[in-house]
KETI-581162 format. One line per field, with one value per residue (C-alpha): z, x, y; residue number from 1. Coordinates in nm, 3 decimals, m for minus. Layout:
zz	Z,...;
xx	X,...;
yy	Y,...;
num	NUM,...;
***
This chain:
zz	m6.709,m6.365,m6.217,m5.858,m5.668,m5.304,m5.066,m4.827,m4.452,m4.213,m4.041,m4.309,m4.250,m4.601,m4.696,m5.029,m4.888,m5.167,m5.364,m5.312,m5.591,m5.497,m5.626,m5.922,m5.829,m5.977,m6.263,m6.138,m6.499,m6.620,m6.651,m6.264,m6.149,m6.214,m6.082,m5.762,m5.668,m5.817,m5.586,m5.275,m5.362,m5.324,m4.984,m4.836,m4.924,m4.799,m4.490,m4.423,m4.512,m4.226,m4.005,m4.078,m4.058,m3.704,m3.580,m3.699,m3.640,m3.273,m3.110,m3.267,m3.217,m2.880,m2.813,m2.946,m2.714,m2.471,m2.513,m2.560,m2.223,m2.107,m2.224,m2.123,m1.773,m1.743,m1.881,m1.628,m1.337,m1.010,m0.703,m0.342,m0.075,0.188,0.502,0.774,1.184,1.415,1.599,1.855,2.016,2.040,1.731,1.455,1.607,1.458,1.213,1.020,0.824,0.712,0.632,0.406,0.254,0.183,0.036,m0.182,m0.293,m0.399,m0.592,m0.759,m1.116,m1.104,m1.354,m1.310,m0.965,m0.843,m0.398,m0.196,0.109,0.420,0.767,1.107,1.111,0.838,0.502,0.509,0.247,0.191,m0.177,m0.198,m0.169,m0.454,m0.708,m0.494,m0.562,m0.228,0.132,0.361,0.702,0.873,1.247,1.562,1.659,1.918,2.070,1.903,1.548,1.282,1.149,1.441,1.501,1.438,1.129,0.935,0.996,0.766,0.512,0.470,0.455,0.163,0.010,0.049,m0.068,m0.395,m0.427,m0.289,m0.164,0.219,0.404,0.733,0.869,1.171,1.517,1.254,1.271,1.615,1.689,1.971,1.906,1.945,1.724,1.433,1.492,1.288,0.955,0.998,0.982,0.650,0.482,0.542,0.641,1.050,1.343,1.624,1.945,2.214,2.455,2.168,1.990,2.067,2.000,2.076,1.959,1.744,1.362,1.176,0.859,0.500,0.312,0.120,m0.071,m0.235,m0.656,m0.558,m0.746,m0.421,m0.401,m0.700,m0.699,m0.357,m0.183,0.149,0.381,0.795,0.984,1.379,1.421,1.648,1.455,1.641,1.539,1.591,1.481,1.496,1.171,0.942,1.017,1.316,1.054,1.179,0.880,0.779,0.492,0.169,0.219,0.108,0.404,0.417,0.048,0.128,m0.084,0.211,0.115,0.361,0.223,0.527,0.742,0.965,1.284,1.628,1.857,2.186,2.351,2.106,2.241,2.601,2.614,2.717,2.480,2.423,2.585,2.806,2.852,2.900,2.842,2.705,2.783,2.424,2.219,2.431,2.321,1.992,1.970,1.651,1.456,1.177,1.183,0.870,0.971,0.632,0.423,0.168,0.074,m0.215,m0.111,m0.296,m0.380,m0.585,m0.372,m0.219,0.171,0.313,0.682,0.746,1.150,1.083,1.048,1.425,1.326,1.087,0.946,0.799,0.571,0.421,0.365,0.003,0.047,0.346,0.161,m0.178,m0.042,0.100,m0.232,m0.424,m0.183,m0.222,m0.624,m0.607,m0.308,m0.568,m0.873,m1.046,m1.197,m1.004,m1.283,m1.279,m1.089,m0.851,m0.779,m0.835,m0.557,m0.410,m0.057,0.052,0.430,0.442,0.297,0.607,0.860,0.633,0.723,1.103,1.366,1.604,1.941,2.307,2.274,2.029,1.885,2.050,2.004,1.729,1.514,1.492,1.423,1.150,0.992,0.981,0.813,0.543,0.437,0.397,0.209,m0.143,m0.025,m0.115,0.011,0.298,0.605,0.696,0.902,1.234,1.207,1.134,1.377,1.644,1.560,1.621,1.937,2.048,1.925,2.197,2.484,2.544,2.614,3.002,2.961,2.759,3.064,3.259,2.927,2.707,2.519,2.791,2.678,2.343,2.555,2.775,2.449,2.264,2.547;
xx	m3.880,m3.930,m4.225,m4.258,m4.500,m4.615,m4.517,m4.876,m4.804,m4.802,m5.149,m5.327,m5.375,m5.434,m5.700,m5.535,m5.553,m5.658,m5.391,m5.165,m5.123,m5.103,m4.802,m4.818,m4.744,m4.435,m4.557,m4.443,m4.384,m4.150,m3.775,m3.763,m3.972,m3.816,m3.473,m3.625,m3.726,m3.429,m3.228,m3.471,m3.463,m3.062,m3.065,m3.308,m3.073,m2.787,m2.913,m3.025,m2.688,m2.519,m2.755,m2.670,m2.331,m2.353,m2.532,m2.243,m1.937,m1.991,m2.003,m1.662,m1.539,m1.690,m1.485,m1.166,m1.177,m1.281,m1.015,m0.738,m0.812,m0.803,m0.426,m0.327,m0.475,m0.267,0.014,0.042,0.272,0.095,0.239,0.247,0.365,0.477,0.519,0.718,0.701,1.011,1.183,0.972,1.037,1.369,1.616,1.408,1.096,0.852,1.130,0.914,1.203,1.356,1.043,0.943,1.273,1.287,0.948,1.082,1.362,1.105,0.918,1.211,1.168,0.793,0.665,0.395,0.447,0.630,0.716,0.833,0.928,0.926,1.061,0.962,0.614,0.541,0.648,0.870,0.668,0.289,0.293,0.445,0.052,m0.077,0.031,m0.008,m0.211,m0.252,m0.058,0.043,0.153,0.350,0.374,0.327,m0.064,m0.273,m0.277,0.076,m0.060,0.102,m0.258,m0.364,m0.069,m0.134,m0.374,m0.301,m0.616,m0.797,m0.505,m0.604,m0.973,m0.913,m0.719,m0.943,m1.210,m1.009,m1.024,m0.661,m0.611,m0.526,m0.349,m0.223,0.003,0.057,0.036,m0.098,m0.411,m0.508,m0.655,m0.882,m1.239,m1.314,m1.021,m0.999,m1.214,m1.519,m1.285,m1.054,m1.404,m1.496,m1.150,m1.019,m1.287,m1.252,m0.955,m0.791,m1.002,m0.783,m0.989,m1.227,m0.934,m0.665,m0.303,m0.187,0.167,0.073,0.097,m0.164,m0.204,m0.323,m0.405,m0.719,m0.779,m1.055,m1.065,m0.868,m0.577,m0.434,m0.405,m0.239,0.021,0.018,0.043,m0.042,0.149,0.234,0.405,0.420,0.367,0.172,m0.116,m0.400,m0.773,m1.160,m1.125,m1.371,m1.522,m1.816,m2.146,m2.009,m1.947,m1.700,m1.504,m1.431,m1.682,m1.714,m1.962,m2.103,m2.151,m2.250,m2.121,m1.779,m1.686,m1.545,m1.282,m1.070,m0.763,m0.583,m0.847,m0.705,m0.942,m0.748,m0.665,m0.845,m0.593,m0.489,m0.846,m0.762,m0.441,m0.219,m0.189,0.052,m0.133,m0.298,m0.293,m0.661,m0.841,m1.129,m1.468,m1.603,m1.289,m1.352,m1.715,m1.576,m1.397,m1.405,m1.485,m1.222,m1.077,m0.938,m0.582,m0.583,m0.878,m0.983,m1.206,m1.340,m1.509,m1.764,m1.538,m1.374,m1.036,m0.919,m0.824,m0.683,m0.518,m0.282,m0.231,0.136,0.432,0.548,0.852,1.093,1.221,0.907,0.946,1.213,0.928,0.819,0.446,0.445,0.618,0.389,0.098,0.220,0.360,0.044,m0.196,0.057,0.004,m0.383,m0.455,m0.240,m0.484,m0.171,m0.219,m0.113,0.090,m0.135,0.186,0.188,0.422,0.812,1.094,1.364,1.502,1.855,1.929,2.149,1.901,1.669,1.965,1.986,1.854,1.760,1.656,1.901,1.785,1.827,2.008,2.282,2.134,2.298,2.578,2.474,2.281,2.606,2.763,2.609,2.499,2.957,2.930,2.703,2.887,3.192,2.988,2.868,2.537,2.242,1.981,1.748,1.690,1.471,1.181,1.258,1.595,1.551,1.283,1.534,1.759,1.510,1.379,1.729,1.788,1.511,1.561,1.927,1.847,1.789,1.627,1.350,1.226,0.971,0.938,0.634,0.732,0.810,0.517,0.623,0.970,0.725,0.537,0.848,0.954;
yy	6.419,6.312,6.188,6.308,6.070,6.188,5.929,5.890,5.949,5.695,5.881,5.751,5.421,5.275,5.556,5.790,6.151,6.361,6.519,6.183,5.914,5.568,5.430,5.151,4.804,4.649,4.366,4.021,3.917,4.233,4.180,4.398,4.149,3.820,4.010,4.125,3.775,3.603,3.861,3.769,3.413,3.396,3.630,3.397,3.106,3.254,3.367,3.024,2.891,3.140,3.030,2.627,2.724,2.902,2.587,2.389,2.588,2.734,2.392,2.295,2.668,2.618,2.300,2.426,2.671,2.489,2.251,2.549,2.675,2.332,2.289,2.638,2.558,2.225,2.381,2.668,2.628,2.635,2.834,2.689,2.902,2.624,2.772,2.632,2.640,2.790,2.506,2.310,1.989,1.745,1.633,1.440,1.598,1.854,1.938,2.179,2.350,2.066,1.862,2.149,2.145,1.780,1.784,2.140,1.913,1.626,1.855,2.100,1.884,1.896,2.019,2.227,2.320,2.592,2.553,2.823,2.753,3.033,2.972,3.056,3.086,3.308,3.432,3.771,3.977,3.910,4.033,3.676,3.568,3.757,3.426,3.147,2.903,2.726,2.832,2.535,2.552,2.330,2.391,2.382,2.538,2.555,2.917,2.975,2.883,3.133,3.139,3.331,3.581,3.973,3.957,3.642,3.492,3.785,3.785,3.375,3.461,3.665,3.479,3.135,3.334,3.390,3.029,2.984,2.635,2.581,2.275,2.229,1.939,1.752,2.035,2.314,2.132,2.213,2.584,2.673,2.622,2.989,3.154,2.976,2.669,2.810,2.875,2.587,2.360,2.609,2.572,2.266,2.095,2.059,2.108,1.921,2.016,2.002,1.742,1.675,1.511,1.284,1.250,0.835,0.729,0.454,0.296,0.212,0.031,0.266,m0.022,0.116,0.417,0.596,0.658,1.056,1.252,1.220,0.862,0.798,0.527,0.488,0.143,0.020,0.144,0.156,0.442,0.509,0.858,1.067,0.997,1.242,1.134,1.200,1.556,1.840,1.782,2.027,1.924,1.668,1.418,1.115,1.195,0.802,0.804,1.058,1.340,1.648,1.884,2.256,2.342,2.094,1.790,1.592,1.286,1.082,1.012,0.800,0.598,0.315,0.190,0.253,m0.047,m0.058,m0.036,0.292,0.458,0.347,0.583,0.693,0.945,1.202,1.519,1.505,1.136,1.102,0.845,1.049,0.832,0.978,0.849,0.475,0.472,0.497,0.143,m0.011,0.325,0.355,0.718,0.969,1.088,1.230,1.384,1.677,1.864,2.110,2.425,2.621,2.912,2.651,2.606,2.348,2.231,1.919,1.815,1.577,1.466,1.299,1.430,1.407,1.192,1.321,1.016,0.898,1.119,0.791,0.626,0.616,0.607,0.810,1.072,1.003,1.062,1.443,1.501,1.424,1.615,1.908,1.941,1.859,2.139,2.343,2.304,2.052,1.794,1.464,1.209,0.863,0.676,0.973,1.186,1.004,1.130,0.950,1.047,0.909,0.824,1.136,1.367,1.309,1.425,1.781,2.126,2.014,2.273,2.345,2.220,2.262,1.972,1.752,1.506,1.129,0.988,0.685,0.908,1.151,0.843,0.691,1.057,1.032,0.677,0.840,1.112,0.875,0.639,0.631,0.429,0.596,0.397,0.457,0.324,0.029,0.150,m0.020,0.072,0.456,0.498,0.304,0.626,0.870,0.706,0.745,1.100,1.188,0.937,0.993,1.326,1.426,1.732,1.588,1.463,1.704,1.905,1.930,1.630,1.372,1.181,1.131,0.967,0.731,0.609,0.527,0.305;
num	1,2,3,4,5,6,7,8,9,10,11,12,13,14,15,16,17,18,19,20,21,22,23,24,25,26,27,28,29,30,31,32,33,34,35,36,37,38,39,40,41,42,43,44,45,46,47,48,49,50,51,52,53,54,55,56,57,58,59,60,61,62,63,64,65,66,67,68,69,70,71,72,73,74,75,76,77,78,79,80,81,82,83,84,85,86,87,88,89,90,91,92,93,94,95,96,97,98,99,100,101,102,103,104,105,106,107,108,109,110,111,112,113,114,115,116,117,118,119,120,121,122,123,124,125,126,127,128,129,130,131,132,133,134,135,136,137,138,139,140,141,142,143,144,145,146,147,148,149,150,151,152,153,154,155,156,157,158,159,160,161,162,163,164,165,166,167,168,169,170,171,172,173,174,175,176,177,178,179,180,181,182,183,184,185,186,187,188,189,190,191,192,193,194,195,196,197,198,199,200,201,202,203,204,205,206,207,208,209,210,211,212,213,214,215,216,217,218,219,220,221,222,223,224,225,226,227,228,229,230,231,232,233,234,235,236,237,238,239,240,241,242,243,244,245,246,247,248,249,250,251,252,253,254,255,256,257,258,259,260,261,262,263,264,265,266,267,268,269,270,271,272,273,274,275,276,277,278,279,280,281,282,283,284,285,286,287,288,289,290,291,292,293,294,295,296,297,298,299,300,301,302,303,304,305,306,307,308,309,310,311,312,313,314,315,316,317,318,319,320,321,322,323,324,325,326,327,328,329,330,331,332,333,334,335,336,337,338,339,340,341,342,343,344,345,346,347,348,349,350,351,352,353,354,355,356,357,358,359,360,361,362,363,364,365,366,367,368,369,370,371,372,373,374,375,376,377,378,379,380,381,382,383,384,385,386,387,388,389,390,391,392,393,394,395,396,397,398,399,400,401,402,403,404,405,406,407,408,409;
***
């Protein structure tokens, strides 16, 4: 039979109530006993095992994963929507298209990198953003910036605040200081001011370079470009040293120190002198420089690019490449980024202009195509032909780019 025992209620508070029995205690030396605590005994060891076991195996699960993500990150190919400038300037000048093209070309092996290139200003469908890993524009700017037109300026705020990378080149670093001044200085880390900044004719000498992705196999270097400096940069900085400024991580890339007689003028537009950019003599200068943002993206500017055929030279054109995969999340090879460039290459995909380009450069762009040479131009030589491709041409005088004429005199 059945023994019913009363369990006591929990009001009771150790007192027996009358009519309950207190249960007996189990005997610690009967058979139930020694199996109870043998039974306890071997939870409590294996509870403590799980719990050495957790310790151990979540960092290395941790890592794994870790380490997984890592590999599916550099694995994944990155999207850059490079976006080119309508036709501006003479022959060999401001070609936007067919910079953008070349560097496509450069960068059509890469792997890891996908480029899209879009002409005249702007890409044709937006949705094209919704992948991209970093937008550059290539242009002209200033008041005409593509940046600025209808309601691109909100479409790249939203899409910088995604932690989309942002780049601009050569004129598409200039916008007014009160339309687009304030995010330009946020996104990619300051502007050309028009008055503020300058815009000489000149070449300097890259012959250092900071410990950066982008700098990666690149050796010294000199290119004559319309190299504008002493930009509007975050926080006022000069912009020739590293710094962290209002949530940026500033880098120059490209610092060279102006001549006097550089600072002096004339330079391009207006011709100035400027009395600020004179006190300034013997400052070095960043002509290229980067910068990570808080949101995690990336921004860079880049004041060359006036002169189509540096893109011929290899550490010119390196140094674009590089800063085109880093400000796309890619990862930059330790050598840098390879691409070779023939002579004829640099006379494909050019604007058509207001006027033909000269005589000699027609010329020798025939003695290419009949040849089986594949080599490139030495630097003297190929910026002789573009000198000429803009000087032989009367209507350049009086125009907007007559200055660029008078310097290359």
């Amino acid at each position: 039979m059945l023994e019913v025992v009363k369990c006591l209620p929990v009001t009771t508070r150790g007192r027996i109530p009358e009519g309950f029995q207190k249960p007996a205690q189990r005997s610690q030396t009967s058979g139930s006993g020694i199996i109870h605590r043998l039974i306890r005994g071997v939870a409590i060891r294996l509870r403590e095992a799980r719990i050495t076991a957790m310790k151990t195996l979540f960092p290395k699960l941790a890592l794994i994963l870790a380490t997984l993500t890592a590999f599916s990150s550099a694995g994944e190919t990155k999207k850059l929507v490079l976006i080119s400038g309508k036709p501006s300037h003479p022959p060999l000048m401001h070609e936007f298209r067919a910079g953008a093209l070349l560097l496509e070309a450069c960068l059509k092996d890469f792997s890891g990198l996908k480029v899209e290139v879009h002409e005249n200003g702007w890409v044709k469908d937006e949705s094209t953003f919704a992948d991209a890993d970093a937008v550059v524009i290539f242009s002209d700017g200033g008041g005409g910036h593509p940046a600025l037109q209808g309601d691109h300026l909100k479409t790249l705020e939203g899409l910088v605040a995604k932690g989309v990378g942002f780049g601009c080149m050569h004129y598409g670093v200039e916008v007014p200081a009160d339309k687009g001044g304030k995010e330009f200085k946020k996104w990619i880390g300051g502007y050309y001011e028009s008055q503020f900044s300058c815009n000489p004719i000149w070449e300097p000498e890259f012959k250092d370079f900071p410990a950066h992705p982008i700098t990666k196999g690149v050796k010294p270097f000199q290119a004559k470009d319309e190299w504008y400096f002493n930009m509007r940069f975050m926080g006022d900085i000069a912009g020739n040293e590293a710094a962290k400024v209002e949530g940026l991580t500033f880098t120059p890339i490209l610092v060279a120190t102006p001549s006097d007689t550089v600072r002096d003028g004339p330079y391009v537009h207006p011709k100035g002198p400027y009395a600020h950019i004179q006190q300034n003599k013997g400052r070095a200068e960043a002509m290229l420089w980067s910068v990570e943002r808080p949101d995690g993206g990336r921004g860079f500017g880049f004041t060359g690019g006036h002169f189509h055929v540096n893109w011929g030279n290899d550490d010119f054109r390196k140094t674009i490449l590089n800063t085109l995969v880093w400000v796309s999340k890619a990862e930059v090879p330790e050598s840098g980024v390879s691409s070779k460039v023939a002579e004829l290459d640099l006379y494909q995909n050019l604007d058509p202009k207001n006027q033909p380009l000269p005589d000699d450069v027609r010329k020798r762009i025939e003695e290419l195509k009949a040849s089986t040479s594949t080599g490139i131009l030495p630097s003297e030589e190929g910026q002789r032909l573009a000198v000429s491709a803009i000087r032989a041409q009367a209507c350049c005088v009086g125009s907007g780019c007559a200055p660029c004429c008078r310097q290359l005199k």
